[in-house]
C-alpha positions as a printed NumPy array, in Angstrom:
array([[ -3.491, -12.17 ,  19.688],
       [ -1.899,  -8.702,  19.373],
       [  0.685,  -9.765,  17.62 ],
       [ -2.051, -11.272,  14.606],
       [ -3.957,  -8.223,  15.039],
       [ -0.826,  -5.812,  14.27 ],
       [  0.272,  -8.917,  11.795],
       [ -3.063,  -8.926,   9.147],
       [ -3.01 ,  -5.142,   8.087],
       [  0.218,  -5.506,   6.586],
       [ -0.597,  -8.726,   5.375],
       [ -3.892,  -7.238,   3.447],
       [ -1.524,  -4.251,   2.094],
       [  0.952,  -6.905,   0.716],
       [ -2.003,  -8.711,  -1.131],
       [ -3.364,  -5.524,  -2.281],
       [  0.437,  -4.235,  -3.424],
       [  0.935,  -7.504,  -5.342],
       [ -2.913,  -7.28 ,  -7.379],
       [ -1.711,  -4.002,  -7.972],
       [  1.168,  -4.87 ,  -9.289],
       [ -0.021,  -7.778, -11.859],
       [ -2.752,  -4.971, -13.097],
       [  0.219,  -3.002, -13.543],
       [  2.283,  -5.768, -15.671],
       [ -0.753,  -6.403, -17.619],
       [ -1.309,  -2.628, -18.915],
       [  2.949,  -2.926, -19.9  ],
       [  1.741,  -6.529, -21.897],
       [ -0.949,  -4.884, -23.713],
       [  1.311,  -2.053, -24.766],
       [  3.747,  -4.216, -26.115],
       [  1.194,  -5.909, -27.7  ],
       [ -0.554,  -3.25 , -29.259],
       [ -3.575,  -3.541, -27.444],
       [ -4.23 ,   0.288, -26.267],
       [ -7.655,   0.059, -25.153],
       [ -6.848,  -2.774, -23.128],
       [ -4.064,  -1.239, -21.423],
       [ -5.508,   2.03 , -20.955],
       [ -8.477,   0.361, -19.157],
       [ -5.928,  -1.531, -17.121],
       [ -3.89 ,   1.776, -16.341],
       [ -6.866,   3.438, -15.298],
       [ -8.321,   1.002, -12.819],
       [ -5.029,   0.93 , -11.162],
       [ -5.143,   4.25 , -11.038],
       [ -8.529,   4.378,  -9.05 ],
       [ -7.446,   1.262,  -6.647],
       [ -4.144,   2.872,  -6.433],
       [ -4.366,   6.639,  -6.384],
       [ -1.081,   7.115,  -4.247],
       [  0.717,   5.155,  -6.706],
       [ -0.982,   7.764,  -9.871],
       [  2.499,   8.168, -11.617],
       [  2.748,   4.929, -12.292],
       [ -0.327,   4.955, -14.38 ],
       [  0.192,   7.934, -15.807],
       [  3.653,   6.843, -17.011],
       [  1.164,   3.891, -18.908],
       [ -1.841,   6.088, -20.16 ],
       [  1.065,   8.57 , -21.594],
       [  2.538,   5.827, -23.842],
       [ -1.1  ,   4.677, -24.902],
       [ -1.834,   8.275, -25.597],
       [  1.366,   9.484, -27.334],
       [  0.907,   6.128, -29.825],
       [ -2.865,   7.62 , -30.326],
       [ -1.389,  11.124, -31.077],
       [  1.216,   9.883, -33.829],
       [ -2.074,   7.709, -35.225],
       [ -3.921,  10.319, -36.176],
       [ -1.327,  12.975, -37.047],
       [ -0.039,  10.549, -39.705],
       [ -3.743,   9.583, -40.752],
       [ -4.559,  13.2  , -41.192],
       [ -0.94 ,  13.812, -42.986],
       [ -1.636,  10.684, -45.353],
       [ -4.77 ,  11.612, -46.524],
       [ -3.793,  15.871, -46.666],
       [ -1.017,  14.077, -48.856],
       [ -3.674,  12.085, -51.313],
       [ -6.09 ,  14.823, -51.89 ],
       [ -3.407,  17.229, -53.298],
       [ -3.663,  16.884, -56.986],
       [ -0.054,  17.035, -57.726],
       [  0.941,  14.368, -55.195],
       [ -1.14 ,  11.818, -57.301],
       [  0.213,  13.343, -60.689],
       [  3.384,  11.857, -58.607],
       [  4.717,   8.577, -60.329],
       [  5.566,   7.153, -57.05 ],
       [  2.348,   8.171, -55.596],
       [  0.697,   4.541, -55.135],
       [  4.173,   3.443, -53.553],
       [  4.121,   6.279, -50.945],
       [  0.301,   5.479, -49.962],
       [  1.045,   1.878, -49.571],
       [  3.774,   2.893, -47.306],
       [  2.815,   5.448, -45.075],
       [ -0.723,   2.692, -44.816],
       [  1.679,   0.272, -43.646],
       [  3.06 ,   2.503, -41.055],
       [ -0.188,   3.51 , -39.962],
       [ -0.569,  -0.559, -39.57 ],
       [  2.723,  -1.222, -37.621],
       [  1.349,   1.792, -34.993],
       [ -1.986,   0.078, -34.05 ],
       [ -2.634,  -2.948, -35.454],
       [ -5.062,  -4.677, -32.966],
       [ -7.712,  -1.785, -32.942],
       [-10.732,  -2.05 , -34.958],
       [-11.138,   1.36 , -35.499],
       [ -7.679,   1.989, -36.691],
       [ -8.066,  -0.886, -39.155],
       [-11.541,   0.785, -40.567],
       [ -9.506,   4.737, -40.855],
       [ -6.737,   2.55 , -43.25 ],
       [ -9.673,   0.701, -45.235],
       [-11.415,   4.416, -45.512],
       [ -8.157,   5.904, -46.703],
       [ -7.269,   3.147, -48.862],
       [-10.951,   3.328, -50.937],
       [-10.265,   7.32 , -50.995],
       [ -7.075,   6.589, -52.517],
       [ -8.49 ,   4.7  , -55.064],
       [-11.512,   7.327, -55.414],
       [ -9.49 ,   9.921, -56.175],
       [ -7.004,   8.025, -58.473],
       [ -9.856,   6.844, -60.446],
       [-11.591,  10.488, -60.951],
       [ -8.296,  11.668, -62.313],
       [ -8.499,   9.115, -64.703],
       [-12.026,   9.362, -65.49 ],
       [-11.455,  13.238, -66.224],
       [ -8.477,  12.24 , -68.583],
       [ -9.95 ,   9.825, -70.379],
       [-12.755,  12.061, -70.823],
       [-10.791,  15.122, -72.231],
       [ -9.   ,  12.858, -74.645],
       [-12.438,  11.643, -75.725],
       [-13.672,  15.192, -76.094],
       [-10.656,  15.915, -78.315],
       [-10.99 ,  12.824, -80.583],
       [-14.802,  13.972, -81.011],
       [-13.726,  17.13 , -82.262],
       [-11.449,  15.569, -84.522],
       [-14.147,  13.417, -86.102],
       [-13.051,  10.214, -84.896],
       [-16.011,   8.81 , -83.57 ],
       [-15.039,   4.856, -83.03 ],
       [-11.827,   5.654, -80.599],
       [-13.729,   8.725, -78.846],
       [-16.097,   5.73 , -77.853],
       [-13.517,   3.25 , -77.198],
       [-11.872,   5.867, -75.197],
       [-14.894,   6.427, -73.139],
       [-15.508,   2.562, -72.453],
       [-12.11 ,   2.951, -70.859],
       [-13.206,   4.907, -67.839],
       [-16.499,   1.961, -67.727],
       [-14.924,  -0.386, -65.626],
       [-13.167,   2.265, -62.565],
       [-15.604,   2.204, -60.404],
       [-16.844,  -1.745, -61.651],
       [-15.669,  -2.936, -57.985],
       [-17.268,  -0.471, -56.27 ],
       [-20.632,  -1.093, -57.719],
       [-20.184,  -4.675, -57.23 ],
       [-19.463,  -4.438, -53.472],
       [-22.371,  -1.882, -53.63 ],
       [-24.586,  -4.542, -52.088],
       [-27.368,  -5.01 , -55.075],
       [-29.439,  -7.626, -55.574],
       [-28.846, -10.084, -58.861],
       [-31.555,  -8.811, -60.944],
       [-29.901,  -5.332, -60.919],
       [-26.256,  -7.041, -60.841],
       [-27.619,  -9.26 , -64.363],
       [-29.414,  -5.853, -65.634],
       [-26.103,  -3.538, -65.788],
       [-23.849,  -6.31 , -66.779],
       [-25.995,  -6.693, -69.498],
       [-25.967,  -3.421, -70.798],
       [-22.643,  -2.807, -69.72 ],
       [-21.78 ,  -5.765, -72.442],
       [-24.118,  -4.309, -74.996],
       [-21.8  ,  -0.886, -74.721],
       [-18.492,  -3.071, -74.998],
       [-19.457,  -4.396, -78.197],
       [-20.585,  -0.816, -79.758],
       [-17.644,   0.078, -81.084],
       [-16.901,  -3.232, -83.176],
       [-20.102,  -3.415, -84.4  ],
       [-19.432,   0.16 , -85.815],
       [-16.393,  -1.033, -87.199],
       [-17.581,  -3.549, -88.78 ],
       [-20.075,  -2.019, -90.399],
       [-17.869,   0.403, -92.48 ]])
């Protein structure tokens, strides 16, 4: 009897060591995986089960957190790098977005959050790529106005119409409004040739 009674602590220790340990091999399979918040949930309820063993989920929560760090850093460097002006002036500047986007993607790809900060970026890419052009084809229409030449200052103008065409129609409107501005917006195409025509 003494000998069972000295026998089952050790054996509940061994039972506890071993959970421990699977929770432990879990947290490493969800890092390798790319699943952070799973494996810093894991890490952390080891670490209040286990608090003599806290190193070893430290060592986990670091590698979670130092993947988190380089996230954002190159988030916040990616979009410091598309709202300077003379970066988008850059020939190469759609090629450098789309890769420094897909590195953002190789650091975290399982986390929701992560995949709404590169869909944010990506439409203020496109924003700001857009108002440059906008302002361009604007100034050119400007100058053709002063020049008289009425026709290709409009033509010029029906250029910038369709930038921000896709972000209207994922705008969420209803048809009627949807029929209403694609109506007009034909009307405006036509302008010009109908002008042309008539001289």
């Amino acid at each position: 009897l003494r000998r069972l009674l000295v026998s089952a602590p050790k054996k509940t220790e061994a039972i506890k060591k071993k959970i421990a340990d699977i929770l432990l091999l879990k947290a490493d399979d969800n890092i390798r995986n790319q699943r952070y918040n799973e494996a810093f949930e894991d890490a952390s309820r080891f670490w209040r089960e286990n608090p003599e063993r806290a190193d070893e989920a430290q060592k986990r929560i670091r590698k979670v957190n130092a993947v988190r760090e380089k996230y954002n850093k190159s988030s916040y460097e990616l979009y410091q790098y598309m709202i300077n002006p003379k970066n988008r002036a850059d020939p190469d500047y759609n090629k450098e977005v789309v890769r420094r986007l897909q590195e953002l993607d190789d650091l975290d790809r399982n986390n929701p959050d992560s995949k709404k900060t590169i869909i944010y970026l990506k439409e203020t890419s496109l924003a700001l790529v857009n108002q440059d052009t906008l302002r361009r084809v604007m100034s050119e229409a400007r100058t053709l106005i002063d020049k008289g030449s009425y026709v290709p200052a409009a033509r010029k103008y029906l250029e910038a119409s369709g930038l921000f065409k896709p972000e209207f129609e994922n705008a969420g409107y209803d048809e009627l409004t949807m029929s209403a501005v694609a109506k007009e917006a034909g009307k405006a195409d036509s302008s010009p040739a109908s002008y042309d025509a008539m001289q």
